[in-house]
Structures are given as C-alpha cells and as structure tokens.
C-alpha positions as CSV (number, residue, x, y, z in Angstrom):
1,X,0.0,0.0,0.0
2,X,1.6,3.4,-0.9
3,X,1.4,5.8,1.5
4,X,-0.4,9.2,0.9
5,X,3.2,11.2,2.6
6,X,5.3,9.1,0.6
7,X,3.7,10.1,-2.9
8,X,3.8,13.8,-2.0
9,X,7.2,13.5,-0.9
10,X,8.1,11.8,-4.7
11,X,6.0,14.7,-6.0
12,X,7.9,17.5,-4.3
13,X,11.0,16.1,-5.4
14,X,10.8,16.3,-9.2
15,X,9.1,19.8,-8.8
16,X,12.5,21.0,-7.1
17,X,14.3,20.0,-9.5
18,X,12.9,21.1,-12.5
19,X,12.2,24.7,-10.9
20,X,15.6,24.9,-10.0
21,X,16.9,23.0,-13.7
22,X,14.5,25.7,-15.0
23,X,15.8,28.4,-13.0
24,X,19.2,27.5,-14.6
25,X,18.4,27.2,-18.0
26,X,18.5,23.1,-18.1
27,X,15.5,21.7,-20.5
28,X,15.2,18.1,-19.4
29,X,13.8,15.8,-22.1
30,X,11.5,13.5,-19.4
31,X,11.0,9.9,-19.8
32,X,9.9,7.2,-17.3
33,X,11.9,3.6,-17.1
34,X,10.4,0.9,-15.7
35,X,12.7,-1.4,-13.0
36,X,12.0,-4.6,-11.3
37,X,13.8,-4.7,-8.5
38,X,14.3,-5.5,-4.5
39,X,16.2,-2.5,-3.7
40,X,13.6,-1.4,-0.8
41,X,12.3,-4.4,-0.3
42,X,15.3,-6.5,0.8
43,X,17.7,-9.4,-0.6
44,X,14.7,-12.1,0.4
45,X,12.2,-10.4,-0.7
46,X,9.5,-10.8,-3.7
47,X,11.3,-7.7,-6.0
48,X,8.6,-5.3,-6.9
49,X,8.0,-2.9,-9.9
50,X,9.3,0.6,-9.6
51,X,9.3,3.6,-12.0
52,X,12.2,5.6,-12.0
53,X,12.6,9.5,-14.0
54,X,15.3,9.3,-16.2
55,X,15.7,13.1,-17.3
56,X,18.2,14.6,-19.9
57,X,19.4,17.6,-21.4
58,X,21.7,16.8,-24.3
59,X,24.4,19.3,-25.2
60,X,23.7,22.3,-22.7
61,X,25.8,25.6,-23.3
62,X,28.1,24.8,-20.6
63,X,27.3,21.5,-18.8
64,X,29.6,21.9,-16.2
65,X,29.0,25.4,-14.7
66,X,25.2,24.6,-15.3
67,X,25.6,21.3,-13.1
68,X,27.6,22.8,-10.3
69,X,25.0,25.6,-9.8
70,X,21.9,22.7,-10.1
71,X,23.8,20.6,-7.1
72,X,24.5,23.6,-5.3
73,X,20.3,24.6,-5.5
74,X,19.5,21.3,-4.1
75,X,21.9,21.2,-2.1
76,X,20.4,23.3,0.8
77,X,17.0,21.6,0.6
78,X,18.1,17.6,0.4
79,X,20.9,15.8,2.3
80,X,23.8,15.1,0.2
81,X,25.2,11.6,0.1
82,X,27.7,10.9,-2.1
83,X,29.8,13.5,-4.3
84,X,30.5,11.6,-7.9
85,X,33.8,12.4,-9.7
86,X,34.1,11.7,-13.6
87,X,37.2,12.2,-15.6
88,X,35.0,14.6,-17.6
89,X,32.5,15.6,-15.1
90,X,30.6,14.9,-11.5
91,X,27.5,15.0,-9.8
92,X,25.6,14.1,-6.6
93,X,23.6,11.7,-4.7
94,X,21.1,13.4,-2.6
95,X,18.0,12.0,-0.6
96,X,15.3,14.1,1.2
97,X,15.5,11.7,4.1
98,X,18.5,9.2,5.2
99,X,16.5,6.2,5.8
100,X,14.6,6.2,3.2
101,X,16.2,4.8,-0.1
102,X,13.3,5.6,-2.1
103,X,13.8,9.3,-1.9
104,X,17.1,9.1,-3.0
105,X,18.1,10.7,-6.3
106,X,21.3,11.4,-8.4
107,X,22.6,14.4,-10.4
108,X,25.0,14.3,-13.2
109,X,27.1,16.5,-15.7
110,X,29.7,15.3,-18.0
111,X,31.0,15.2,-21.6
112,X,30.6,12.1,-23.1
113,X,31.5,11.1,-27.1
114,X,28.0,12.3,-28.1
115,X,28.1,15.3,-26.8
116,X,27.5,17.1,-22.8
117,X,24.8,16.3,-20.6
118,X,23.1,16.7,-17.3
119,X,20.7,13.8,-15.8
120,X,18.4,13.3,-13.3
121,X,17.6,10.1,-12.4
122,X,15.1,9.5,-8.9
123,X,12.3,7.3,-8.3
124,X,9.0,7.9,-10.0
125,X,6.5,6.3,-7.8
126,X,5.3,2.7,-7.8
C-alpha cells in the first residue's frame, strides 16, 4: 500500500528539480523507465516494480558550470550523500531523508562522445 506522505514526498522532489533546472536554463527531455527490482524491499524479498525518472538535457551551453549551480540549489534543501567524480565531469547523490532509499536521487554533468549532458535520475512512484 503506498502511503499518501510518501507520494507527496516523490512529488515535491521532481518539482524542485525542475524549478531549480528551469531556473538554470537546463531543459530536461522527461521519460519514465520501468525497474523490477528488491532494492527497498530487501535481498529475500519478492522484488517489486518501480518507475524511475530518467531526465536529460543533451548538449547544454556549458554542462559543467550549469551542473555545479543545479547541485549547489539542491543542495540546501536535500541531504547530500555521495559526491561523484568523472574524468569529464561529476554529480551528486542526494535523498530528502536518510533512511529512506526511495527518496534518493542522483545528479549528473559530463561530456561524453555524443556530446555534454546533465541527468536526473530518482524514483518515479510505484
């Protein structure tokens, strides 16, 4: 059963970030992957189907000055985790709480052979 706090926590999420991608001139190109997996439900557990965003923006003006300022906007309003170093790039593993690993989501900027990018990749909902 999904609960009604959980949903509007999910919610609030993805709004922050694209107001603050907005608010930096990032245009994500939204799609929604579907996972079946037993990452919150445990190693012994029946895995479950979860939706996760899988946001882009392909070949930014400049990726990395654009990426630093996004992590910086979420940085004061989620807890940071894990800092992610690239050869040509970074990003950042946040969560809005500790505990909970389905509020955990991941920022990145780098320059890959296609081109730059930034991603955003965090649970959908289930």
């Amino acid at each position: 059963m999904i609960k009604l706090k959980s949903l509007l926590t999910e919610g609030k999420i993805t709004s922050d970030v694209e107001r603050a991608a907005k608010k930096h001139g990032i245009k994500f190109k939204k799609k929604v992957k579907t996972k079946i997996t037993n990452d919150f439900t445990g190693t012994n557990e029946k895995p479950e189907r979860v939706k996760y965003n899988s946001w882009m923006d392909f070949n930014p003006q400049n990726y990395e000055s654009q990426g630093r300022a996004l992590i910086s906007a979420l940085g004061g309003r989620y807890i940071q985790m894990k800092s992610l170093k690239y050869h040509n790039g970074g990003g950042m593993i946040f969560r809005k709480d500790r505990k909970d690993k389905k509020t955990e989501f991941m920022i990145t900027y780098a320059r890959s052979m296609s081109g730059p990018y930034i991603s955003y990749d965090g649970v959908h909902g289930q």
